[in-house]
mmCIF file of the C-alpha atoms, coordinates in Angstrom:
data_MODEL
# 
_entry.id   MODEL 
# 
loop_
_atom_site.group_PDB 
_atom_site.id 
_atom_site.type_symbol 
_atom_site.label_atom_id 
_atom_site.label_alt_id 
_atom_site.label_comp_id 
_atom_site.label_asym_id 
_atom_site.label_entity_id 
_atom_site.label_seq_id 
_atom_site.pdbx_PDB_ins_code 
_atom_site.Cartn_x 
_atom_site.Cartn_y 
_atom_site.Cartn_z 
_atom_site.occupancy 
_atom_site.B_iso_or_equiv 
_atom_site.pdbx_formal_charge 
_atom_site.auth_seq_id 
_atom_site.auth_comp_id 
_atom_site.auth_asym_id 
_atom_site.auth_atom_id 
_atom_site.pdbx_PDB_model_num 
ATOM 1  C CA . UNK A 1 1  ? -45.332 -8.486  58.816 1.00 0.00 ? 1  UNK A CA 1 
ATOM 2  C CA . UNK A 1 2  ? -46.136 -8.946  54.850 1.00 0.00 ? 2  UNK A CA 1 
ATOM 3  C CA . UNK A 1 3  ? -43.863 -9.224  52.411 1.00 0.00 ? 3  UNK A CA 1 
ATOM 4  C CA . UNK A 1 4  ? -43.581 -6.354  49.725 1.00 0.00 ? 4  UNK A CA 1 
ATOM 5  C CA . UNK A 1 5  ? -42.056 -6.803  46.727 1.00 0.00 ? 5  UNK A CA 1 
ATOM 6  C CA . UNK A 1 6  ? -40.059 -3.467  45.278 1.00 0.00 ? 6  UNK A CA 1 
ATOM 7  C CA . UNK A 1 7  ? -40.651 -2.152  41.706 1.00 0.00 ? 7  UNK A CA 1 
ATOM 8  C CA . UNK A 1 8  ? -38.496 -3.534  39.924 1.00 0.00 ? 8  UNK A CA 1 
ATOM 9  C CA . UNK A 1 9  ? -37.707 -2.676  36.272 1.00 0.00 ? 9  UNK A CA 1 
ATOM 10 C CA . UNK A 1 10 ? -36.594 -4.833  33.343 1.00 0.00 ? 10 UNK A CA 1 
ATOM 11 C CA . UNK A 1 11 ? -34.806 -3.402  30.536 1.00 0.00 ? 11 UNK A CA 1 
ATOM 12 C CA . UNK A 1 12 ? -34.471 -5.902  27.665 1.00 0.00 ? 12 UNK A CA 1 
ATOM 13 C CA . UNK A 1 13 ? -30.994 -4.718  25.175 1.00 0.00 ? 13 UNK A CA 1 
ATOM 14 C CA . UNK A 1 14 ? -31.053 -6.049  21.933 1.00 0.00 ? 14 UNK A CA 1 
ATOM 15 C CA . UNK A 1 15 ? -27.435 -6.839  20.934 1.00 0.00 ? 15 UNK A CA 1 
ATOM 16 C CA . UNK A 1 16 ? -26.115 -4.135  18.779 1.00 0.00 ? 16 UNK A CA 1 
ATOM 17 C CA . UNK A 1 17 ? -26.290 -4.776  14.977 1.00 0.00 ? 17 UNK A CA 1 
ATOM 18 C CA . UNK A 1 18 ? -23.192 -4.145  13.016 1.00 0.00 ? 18 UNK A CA 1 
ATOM 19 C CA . UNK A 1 19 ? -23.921 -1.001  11.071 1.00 0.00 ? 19 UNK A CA 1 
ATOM 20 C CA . UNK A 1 20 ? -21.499 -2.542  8.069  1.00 0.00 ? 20 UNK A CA 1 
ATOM 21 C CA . UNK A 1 21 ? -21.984 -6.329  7.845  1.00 0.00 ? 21 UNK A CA 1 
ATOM 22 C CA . UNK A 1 22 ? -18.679 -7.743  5.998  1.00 0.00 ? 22 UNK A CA 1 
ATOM 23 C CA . UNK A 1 23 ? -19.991 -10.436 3.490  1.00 0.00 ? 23 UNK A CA 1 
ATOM 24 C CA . UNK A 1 24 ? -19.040 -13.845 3.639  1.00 0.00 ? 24 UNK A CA 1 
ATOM 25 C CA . UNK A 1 25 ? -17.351 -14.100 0.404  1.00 0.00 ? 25 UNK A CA 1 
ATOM 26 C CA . UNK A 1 26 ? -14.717 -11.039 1.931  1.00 0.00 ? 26 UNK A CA 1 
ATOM 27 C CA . UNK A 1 27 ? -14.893 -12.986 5.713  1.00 0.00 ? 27 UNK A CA 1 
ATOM 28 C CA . UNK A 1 28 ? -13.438 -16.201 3.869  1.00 0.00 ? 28 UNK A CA 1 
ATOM 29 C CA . UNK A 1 29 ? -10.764 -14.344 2.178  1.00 0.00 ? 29 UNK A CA 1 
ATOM 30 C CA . UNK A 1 30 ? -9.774  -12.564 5.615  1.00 0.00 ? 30 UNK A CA 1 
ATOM 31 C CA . UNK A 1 31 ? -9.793  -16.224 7.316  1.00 0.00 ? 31 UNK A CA 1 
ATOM 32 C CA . UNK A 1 32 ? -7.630  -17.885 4.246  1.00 0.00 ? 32 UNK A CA 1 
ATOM 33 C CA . UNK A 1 33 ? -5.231  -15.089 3.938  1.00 0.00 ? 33 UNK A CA 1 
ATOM 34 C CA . UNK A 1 34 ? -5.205  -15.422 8.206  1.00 0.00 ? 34 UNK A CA 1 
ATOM 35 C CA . UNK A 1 35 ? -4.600  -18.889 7.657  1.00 0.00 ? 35 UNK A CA 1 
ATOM 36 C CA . UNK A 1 36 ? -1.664  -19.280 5.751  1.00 0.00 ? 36 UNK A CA 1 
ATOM 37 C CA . UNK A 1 37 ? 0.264   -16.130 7.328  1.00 0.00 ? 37 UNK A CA 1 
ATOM 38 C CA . UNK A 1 38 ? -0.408  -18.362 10.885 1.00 0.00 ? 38 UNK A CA 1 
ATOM 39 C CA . UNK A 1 39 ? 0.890   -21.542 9.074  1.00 0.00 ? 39 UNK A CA 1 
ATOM 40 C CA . UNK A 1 40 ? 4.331   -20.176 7.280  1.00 0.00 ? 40 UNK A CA 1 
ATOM 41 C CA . UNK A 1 41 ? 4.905   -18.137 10.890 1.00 0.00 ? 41 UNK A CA 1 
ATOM 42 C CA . UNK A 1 42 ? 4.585   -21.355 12.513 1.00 0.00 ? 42 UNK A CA 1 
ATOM 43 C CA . UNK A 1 43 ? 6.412   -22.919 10.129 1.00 0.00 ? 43 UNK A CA 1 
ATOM 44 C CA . UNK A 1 44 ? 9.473   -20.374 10.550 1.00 0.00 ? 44 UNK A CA 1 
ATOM 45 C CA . UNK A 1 45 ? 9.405   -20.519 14.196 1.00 0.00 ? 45 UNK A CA 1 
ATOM 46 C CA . UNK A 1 46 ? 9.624   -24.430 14.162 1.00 0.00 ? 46 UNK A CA 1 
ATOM 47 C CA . UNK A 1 47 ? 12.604  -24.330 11.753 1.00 0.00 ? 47 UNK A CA 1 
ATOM 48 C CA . UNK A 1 48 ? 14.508  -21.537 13.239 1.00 0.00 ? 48 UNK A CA 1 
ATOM 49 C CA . UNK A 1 49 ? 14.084  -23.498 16.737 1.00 0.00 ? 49 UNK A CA 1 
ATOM 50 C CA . UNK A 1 50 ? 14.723  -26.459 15.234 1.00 0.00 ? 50 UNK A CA 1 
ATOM 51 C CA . UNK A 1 51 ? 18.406  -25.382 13.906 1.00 0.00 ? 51 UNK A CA 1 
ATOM 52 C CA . UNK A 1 52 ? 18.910  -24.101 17.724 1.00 0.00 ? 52 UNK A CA 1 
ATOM 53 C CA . UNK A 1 53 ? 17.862  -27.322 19.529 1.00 0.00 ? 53 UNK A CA 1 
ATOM 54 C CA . UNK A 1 54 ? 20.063  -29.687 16.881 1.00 0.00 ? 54 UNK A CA 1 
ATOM 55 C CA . UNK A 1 55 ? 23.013  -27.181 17.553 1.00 0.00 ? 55 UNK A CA 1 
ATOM 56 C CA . UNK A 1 56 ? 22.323  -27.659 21.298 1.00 0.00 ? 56 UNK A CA 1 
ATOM 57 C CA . UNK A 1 57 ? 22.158  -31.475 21.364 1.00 0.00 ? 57 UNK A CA 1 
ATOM 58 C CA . UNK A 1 58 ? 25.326  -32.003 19.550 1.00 0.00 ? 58 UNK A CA 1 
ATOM 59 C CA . UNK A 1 59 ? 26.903  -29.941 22.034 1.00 0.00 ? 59 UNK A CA 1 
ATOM 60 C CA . UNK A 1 60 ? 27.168  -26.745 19.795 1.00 0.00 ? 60 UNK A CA 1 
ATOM 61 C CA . UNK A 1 61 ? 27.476  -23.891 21.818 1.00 0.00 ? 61 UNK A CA 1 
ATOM 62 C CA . UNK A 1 62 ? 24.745  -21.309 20.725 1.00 0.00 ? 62 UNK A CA 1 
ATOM 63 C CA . UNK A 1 63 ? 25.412  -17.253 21.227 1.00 0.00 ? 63 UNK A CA 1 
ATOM 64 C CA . UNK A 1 64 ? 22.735  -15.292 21.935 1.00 0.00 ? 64 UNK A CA 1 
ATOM 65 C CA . UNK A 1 65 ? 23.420  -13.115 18.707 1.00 0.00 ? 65 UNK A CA 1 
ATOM 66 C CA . UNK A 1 66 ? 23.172  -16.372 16.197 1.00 0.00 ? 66 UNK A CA 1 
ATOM 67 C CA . UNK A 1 67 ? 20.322  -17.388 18.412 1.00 0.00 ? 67 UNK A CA 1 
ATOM 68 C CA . UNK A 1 68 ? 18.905  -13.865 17.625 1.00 0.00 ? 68 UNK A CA 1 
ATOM 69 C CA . UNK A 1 69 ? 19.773  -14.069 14.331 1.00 0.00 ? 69 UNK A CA 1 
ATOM 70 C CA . UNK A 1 70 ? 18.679  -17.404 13.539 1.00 0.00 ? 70 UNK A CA 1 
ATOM 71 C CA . UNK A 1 71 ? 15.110  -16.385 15.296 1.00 0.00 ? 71 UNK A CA 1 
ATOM 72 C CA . UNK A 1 72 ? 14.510  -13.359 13.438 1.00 0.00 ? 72 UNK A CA 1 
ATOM 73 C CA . UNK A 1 73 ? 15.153  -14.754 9.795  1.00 0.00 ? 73 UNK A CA 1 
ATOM 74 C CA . UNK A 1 74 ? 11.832  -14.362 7.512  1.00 0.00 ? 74 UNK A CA 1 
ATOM 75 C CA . UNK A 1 75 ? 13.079  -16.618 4.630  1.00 0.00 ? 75 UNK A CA 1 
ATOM 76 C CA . UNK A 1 76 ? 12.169  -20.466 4.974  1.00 0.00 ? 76 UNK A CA 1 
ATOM 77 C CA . UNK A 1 77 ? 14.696  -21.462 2.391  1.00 0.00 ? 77 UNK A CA 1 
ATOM 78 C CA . UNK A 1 78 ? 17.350  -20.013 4.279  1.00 0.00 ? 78 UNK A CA 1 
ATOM 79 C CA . UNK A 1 79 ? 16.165  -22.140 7.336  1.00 0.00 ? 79 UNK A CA 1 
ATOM 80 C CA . UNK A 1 80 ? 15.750  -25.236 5.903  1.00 0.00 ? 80 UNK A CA 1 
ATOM 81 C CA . UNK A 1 81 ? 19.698  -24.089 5.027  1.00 0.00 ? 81 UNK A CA 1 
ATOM 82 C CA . UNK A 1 82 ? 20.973  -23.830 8.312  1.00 0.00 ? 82 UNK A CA 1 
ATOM 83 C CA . UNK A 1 83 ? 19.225  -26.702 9.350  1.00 0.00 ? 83 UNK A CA 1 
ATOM 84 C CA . UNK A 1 84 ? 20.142  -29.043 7.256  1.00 0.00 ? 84 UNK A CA 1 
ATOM 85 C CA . UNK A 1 85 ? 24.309  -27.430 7.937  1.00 0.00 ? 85 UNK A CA 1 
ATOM 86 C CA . UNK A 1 86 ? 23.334  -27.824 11.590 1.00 0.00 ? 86 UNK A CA 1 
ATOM 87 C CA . UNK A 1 87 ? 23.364  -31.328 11.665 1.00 0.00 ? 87 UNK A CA 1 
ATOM 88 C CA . UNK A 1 88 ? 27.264  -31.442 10.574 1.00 0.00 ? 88 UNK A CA 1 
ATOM 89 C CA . UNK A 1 89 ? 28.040  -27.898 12.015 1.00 0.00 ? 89 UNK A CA 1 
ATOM 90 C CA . UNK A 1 90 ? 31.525  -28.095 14.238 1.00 0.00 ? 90 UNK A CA 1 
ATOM 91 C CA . UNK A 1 91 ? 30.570  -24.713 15.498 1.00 0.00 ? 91 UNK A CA 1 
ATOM 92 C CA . UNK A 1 92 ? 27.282  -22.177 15.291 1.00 0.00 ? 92 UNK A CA 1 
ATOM 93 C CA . UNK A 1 93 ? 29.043  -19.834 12.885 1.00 0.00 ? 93 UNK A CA 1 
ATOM 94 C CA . UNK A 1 94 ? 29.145  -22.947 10.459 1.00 0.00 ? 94 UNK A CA 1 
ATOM 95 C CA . UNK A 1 95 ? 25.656  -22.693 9.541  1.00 0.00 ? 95 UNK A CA 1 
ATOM 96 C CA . UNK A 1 96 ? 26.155  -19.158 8.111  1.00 0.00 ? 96 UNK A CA 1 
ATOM 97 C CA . UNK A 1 97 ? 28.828  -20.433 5.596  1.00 0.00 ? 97 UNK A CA 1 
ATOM 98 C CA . UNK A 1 98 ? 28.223  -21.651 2.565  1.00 0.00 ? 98 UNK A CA 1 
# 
């Protein structure tokens, strides 16, 4: 018995060209602008965790509304606040006053 190879057909697909190329002056300011938002959103996620785990070391209890709260605040001023209250804070509700 002989061997018969089938027909078999190649189709070669060019990968598909964007039809609106962005130009690399516009791609830097997309990854700069990218950058920094990634950096101060780090940044407030470290703080506001940051006031939480110094509360929780000393023993602070730690509601899950001022958890909450102290997650969702925007403003790095304000966390750099409560963190520097939360290493003398008696209670969580400390941090808030001034």
């Amino acid at each position: 018995m002989r061997f018969r190879p089938a027909n078999i057909s190649v189709i070669i697909v060019e990968p598909a060209q964007p039809r609106h190329a962005v130009p690399p002056y516009i791609q830097l300011q997309i990854k700069n602008d990218l950058k920094g938002r990634s950096i101060s959103v780090l940044g407030r996620q470290s703080l506001a965790e940051s006031v939480i785990g110094i509360l929780t070391v000393r023993g602070v209890p730690v509601s899950d509304v001022i958890r909450n709260q102290i997650l969702g605040c925007d403003d790095l001023k304000q966390l750099k606040v409560w963190l520097e209250r939360s290493v003398h804070a008696e209670s969580a509700e400390d941090i808030f006053e001034s």
